[in-house]
mmCIF file as gemmi writes it, N, C-alpha and C atoms, coordinates in Angstrom:
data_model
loop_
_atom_site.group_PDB
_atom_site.id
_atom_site.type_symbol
_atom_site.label_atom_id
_atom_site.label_alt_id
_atom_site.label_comp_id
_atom_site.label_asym_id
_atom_site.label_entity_id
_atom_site.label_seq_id
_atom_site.pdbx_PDB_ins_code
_atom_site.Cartn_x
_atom_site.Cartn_y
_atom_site.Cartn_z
_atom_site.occupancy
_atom_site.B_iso_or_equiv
_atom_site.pdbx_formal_charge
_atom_site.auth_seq_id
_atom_site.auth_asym_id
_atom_site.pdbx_PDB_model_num
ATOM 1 N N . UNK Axp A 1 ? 28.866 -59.267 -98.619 1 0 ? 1 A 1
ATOM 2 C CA . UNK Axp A 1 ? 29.281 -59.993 -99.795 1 0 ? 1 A 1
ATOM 3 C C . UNK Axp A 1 ? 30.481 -60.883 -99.501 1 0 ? 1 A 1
ATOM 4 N N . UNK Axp A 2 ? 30.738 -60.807 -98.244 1 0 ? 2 A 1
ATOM 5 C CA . UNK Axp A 2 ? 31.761 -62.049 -97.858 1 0 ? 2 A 1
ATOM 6 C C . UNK Axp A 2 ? 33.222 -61.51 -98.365 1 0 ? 2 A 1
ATOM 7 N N . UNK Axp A 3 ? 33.279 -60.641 -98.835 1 0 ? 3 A 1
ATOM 8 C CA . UNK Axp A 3 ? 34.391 -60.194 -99.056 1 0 ? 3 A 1
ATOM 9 C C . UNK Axp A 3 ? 35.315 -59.788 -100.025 1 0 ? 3 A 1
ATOM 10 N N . UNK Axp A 4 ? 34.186 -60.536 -101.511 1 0 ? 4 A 1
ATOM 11 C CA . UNK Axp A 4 ? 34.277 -60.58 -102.911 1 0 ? 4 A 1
ATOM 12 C C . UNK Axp A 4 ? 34.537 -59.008 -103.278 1 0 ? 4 A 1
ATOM 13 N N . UNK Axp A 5 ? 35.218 -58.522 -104.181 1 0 ? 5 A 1
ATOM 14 C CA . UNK Axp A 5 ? 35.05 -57.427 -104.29 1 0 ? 5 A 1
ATOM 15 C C . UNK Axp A 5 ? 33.917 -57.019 -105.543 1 0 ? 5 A 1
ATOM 16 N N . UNK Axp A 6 ? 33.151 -55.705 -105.226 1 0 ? 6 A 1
ATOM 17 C CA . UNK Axp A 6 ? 32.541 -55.52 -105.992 1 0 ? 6 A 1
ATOM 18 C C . UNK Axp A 6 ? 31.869 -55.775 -107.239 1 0 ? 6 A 1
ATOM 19 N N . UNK Axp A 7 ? 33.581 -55.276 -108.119 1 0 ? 7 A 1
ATOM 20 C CA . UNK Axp A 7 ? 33.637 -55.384 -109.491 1 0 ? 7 A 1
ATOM 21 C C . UNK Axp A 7 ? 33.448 -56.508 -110.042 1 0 ? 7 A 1
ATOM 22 N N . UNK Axp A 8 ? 34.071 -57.604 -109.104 1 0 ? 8 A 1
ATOM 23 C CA . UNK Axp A 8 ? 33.586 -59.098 -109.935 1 0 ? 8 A 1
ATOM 24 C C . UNK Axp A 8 ? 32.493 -59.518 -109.675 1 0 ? 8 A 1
ATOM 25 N N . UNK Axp A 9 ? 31.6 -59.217 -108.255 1 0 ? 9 A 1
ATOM 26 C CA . UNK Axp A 9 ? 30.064 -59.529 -108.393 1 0 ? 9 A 1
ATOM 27 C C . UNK Axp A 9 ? 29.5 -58.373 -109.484 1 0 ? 9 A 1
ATOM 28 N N . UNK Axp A 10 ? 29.85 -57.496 -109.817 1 0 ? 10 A 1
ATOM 29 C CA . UNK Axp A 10 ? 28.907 -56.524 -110.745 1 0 ? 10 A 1
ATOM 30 C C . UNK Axp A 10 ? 29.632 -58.117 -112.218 1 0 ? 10 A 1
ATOM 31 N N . UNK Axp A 11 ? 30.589 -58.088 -112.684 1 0 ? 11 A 1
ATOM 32 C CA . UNK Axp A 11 ? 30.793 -59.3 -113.665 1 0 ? 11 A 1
ATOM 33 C C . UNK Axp A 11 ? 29.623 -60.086 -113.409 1 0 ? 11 A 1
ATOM 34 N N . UNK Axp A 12 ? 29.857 -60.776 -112.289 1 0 ? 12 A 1
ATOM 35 C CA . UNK Axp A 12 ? 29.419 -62.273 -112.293 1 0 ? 12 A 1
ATOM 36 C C . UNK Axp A 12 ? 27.237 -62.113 -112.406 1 0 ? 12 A 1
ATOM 37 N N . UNK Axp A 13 ? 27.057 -61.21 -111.958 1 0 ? 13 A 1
ATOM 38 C CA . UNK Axp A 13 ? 25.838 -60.374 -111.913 1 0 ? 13 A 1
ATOM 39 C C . UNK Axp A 13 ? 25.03 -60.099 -113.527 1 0 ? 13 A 1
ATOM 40 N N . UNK Axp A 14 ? 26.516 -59.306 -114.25 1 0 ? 14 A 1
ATOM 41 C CA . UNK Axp A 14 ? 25.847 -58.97 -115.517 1 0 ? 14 A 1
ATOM 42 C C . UNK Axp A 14 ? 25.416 -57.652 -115.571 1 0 ? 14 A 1
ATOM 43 N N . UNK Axp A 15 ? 25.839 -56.947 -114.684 1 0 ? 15 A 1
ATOM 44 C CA . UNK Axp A 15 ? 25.742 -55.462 -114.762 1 0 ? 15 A 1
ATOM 45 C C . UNK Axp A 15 ? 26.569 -54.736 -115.653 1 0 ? 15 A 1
ATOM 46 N N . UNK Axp A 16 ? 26.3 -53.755 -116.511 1 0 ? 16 A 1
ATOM 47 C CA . UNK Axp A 16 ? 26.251 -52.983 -116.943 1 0 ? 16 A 1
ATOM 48 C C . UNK Axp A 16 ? 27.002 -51.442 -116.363 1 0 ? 16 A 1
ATOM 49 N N . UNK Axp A 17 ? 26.701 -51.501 -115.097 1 0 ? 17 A 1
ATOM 50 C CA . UNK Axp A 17 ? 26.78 -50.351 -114.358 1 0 ? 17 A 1
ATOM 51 C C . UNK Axp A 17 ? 27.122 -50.768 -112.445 1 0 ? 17 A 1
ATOM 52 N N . UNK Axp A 18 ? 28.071 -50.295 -111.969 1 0 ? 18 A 1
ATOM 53 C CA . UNK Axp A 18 ? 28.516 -50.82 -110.459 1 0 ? 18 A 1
ATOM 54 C C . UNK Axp A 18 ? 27.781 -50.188 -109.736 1 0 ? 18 A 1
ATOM 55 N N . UNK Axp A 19 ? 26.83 -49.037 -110.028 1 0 ? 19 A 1
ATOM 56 C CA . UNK Axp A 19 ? 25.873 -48.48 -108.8 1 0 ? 19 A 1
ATOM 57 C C . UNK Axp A 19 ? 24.967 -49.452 -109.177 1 0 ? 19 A 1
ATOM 58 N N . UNK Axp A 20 ? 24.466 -50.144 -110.432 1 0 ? 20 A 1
ATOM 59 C CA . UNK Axp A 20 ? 23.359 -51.137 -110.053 1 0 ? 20 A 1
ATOM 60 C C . UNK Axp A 20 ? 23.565 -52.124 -108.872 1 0 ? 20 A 1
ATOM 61 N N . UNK Axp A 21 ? 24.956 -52.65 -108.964 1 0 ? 21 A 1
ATOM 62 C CA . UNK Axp A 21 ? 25.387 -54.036 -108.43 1 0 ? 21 A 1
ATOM 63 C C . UNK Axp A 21 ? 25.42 -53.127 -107.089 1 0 ? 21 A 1
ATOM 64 N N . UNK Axp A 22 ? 25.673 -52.304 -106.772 1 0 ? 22 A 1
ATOM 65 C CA . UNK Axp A 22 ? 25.979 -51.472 -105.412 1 0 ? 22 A 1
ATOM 66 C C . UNK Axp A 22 ? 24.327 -51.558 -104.86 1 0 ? 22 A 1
ATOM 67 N N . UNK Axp A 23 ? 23.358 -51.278 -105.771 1 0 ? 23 A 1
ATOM 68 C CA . UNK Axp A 23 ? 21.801 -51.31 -105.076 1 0 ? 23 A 1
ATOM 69 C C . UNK Axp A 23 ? 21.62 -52.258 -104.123 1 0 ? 23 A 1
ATOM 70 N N . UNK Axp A 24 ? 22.169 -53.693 -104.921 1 0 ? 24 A 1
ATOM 71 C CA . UNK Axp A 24 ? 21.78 -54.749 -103.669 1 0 ? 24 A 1
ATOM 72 C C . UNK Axp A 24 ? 22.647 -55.235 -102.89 1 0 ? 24 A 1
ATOM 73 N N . UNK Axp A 25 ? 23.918 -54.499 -102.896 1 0 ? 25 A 1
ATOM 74 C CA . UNK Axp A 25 ? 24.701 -54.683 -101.768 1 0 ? 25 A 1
ATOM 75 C C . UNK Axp A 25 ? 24.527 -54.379 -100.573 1 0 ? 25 A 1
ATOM 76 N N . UNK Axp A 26 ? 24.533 -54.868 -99.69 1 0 ? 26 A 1
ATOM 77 C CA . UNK Axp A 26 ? 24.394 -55.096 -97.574 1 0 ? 26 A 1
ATOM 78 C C . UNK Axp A 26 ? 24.934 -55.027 -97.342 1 0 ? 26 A 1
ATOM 79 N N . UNK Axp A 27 ? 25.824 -54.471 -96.206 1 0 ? 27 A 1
ATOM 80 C CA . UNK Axp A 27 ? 27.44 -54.875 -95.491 1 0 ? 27 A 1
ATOM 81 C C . UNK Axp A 27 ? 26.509 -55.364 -94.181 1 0 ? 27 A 1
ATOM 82 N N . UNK Axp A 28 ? 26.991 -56.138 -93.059 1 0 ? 28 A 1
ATOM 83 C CA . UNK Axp A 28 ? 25.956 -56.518 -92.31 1 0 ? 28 A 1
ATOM 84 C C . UNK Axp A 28 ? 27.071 -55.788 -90.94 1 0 ? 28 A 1
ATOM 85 N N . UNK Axp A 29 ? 26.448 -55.649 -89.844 1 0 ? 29 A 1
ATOM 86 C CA . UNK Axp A 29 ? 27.062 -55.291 -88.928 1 0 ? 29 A 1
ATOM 87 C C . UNK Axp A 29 ? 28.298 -55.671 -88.506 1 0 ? 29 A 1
ATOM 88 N N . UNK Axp A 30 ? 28.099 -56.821 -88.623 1 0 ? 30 A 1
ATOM 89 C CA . UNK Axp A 30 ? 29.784 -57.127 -88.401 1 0 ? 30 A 1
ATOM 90 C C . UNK Axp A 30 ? 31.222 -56.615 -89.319 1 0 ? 30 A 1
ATOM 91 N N . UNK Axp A 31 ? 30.444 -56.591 -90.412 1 0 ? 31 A 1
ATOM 92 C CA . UNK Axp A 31 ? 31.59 -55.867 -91.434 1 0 ? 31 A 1
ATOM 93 C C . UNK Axp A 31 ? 31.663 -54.159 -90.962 1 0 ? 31 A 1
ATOM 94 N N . UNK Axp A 32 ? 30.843 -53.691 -91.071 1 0 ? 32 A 1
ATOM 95 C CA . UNK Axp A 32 ? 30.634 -52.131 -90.55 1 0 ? 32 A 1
ATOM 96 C C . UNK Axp A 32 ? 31.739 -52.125 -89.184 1 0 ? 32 A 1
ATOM 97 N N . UNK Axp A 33 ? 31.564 -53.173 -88.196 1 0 ? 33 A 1
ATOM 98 C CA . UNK Axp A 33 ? 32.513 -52.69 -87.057 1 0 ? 33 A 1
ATOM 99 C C . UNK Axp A 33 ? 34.02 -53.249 -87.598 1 0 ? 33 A 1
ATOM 100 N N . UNK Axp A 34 ? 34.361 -53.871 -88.538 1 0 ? 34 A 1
ATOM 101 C CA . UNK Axp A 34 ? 35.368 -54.381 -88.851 1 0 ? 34 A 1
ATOM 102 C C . UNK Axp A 34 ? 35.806 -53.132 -89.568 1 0 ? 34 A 1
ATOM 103 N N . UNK Axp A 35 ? 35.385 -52.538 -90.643 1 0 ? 35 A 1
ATOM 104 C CA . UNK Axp A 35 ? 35.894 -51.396 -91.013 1 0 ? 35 A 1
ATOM 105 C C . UNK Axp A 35 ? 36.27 -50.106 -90.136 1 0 ? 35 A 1
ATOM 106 N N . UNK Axp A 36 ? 35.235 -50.174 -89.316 1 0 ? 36 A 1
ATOM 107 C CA . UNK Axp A 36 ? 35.993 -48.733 -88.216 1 0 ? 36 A 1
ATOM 108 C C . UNK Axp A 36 ? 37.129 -49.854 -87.548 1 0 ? 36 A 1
ATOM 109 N N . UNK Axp A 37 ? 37.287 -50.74 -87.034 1 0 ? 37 A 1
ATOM 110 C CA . UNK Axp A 37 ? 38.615 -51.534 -86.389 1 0 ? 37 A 1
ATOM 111 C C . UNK Axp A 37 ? 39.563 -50.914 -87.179 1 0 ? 37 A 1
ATOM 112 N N . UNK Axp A 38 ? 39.68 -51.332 -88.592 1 0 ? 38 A 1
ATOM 113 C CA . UNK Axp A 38 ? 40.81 -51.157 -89.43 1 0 ? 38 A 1
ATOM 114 C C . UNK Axp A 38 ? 40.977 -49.55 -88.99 1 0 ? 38 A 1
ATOM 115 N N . UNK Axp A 39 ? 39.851 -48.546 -89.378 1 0 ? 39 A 1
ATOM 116 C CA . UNK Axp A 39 ? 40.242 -47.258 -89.218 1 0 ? 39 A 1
ATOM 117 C C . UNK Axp A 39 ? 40.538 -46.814 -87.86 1 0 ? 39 A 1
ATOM 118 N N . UNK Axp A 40 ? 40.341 -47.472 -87.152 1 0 ? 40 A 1
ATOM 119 C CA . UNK Axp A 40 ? 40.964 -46.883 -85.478 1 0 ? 40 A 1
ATOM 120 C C . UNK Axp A 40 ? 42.362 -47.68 -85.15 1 0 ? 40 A 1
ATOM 121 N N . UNK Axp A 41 ? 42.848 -48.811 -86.095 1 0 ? 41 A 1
ATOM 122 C CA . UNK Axp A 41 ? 43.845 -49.244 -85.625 1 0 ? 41 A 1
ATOM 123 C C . UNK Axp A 41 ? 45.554 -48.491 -85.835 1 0 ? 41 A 1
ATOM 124 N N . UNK Axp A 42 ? 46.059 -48.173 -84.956 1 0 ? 42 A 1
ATOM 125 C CA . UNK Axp A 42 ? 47.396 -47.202 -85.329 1 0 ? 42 A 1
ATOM 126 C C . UNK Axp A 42 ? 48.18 -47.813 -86.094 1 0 ? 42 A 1
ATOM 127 N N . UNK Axp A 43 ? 48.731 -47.161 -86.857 1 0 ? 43 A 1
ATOM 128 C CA . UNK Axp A 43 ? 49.83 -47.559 -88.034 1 0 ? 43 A 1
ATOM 129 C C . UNK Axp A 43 ? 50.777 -47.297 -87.358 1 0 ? 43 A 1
ATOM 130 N N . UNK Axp A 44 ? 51.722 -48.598 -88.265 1 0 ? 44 A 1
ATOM 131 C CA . UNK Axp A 44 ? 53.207 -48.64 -87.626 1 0 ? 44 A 1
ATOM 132 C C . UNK Axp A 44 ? 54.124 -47.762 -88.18 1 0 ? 44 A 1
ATOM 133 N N . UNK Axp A 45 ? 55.089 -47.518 -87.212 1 0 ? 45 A 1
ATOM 134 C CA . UNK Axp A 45 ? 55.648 -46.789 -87.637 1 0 ? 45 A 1
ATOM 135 C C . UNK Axp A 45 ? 56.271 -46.304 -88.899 1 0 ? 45 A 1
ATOM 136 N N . UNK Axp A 46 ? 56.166 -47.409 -89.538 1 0 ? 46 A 1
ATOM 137 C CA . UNK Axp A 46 ? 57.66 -47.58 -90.753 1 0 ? 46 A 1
ATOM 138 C C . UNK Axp A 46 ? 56.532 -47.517 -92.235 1 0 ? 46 A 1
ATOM 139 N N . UNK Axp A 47 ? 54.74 -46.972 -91.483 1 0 ? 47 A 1
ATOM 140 C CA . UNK Axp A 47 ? 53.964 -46.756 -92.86 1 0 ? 47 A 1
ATOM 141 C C . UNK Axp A 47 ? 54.318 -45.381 -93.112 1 0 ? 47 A 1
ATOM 142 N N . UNK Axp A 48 ? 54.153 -45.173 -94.281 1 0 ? 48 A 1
ATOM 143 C CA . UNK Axp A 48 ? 54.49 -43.586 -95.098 1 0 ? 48 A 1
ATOM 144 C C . UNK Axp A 48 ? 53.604 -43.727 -96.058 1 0 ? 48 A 1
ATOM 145 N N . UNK Axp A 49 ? 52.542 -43.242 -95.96 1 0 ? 49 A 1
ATOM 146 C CA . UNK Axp A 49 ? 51.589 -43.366 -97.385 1 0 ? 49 A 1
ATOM 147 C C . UNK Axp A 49 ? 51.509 -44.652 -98.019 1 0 ? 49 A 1
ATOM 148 N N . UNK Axp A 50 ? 51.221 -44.687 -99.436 1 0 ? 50 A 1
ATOM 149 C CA . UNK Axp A 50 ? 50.827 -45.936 -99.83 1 0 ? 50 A 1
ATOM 150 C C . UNK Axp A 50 ? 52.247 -46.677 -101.158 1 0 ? 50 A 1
ATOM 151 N N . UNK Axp A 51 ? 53.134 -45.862 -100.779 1 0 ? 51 A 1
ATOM 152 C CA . UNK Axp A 51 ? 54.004 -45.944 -101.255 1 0 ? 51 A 1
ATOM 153 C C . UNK Axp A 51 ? 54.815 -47.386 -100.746 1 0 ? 51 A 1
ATOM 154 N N . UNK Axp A 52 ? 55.565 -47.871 -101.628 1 0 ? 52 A 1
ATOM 155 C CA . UNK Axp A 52 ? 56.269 -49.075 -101.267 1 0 ? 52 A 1
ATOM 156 C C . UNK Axp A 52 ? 57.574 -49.082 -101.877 1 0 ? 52 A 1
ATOM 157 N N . UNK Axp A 53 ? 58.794 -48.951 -100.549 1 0 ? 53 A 1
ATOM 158 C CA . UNK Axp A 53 ? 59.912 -48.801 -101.059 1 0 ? 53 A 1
ATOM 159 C C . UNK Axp A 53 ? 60.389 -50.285 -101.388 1 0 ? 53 A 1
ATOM 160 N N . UNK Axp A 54 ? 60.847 -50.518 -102.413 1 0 ? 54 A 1
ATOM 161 C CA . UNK Axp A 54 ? 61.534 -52.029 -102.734 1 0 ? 54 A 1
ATOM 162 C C . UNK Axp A 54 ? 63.054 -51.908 -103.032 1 0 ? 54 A 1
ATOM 163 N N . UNK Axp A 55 ? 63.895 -50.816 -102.041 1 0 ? 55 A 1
ATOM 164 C CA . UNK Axp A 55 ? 65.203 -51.128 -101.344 1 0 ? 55 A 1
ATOM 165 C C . UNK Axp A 55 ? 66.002 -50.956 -102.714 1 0 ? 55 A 1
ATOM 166 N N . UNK Axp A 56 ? 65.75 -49.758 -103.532 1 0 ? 56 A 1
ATOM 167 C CA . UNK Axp A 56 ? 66.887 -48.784 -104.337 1 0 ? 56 A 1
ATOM 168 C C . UNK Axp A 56 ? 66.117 -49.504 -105.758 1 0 ? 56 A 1
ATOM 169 N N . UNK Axp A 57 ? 67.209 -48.536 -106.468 1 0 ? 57 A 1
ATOM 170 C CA . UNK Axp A 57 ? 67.118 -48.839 -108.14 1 0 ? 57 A 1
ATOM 171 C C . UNK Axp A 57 ? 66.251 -47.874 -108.569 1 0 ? 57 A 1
ATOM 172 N N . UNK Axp A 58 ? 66.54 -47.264 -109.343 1 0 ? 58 A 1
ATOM 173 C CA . UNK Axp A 58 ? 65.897 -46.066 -110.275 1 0 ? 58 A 1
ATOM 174 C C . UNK Axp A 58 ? 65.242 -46.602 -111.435 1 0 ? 58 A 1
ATOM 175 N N . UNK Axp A 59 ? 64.299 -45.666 -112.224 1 0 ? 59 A 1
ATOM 176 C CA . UNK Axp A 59 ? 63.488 -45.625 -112.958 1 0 ? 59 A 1
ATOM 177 C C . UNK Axp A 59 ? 63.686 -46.224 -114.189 1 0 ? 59 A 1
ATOM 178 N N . UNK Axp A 60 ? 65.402 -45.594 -114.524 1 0 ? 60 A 1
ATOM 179 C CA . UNK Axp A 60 ? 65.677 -46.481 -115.836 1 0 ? 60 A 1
ATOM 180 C C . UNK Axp A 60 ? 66.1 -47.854 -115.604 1 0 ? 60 A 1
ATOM 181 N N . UNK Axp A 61 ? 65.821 -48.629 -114.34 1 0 ? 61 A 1
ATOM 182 C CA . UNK Axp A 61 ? 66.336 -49.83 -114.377 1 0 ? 61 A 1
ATOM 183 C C . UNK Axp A 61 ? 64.381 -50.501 -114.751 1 0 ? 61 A 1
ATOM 184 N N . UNK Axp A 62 ? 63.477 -49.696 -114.829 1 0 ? 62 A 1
ATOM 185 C CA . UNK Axp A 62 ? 62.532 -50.622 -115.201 1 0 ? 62 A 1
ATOM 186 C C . UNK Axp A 62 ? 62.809 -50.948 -116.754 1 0 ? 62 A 1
């Protein structure tokens, strides 16, 4: 699907339901080895989960 995500081809589609839009989805080989790349590539050091520090300030400053 080139890279579109899902949810907006299930929109743009007219689905109802994302396992429909998932039926005629393909990933073609090249995407398949691109995803294990990402998963074999080592993280740097300074990742910690999916967390993102943005360098202080507490809760009541939102």
């Amino acid at each position: 699907m080139r890279g579109a995500p899902a949810r907006a081809i299930q929109e743009l589609a007219g689905h109802r339901d994302l396992s429909t839009t998932q039926r005629y989805m393909h990933l073609s080989p090249a995407a398949l080895d691109a995803a294990v790349r990402l998963l074999d590539a080592p993280r740097s050091p300074s990742t910690r989960g999916d967390i993102l520090e943005t360098g202080g300030g507490t809760f009541a400053d939102a």
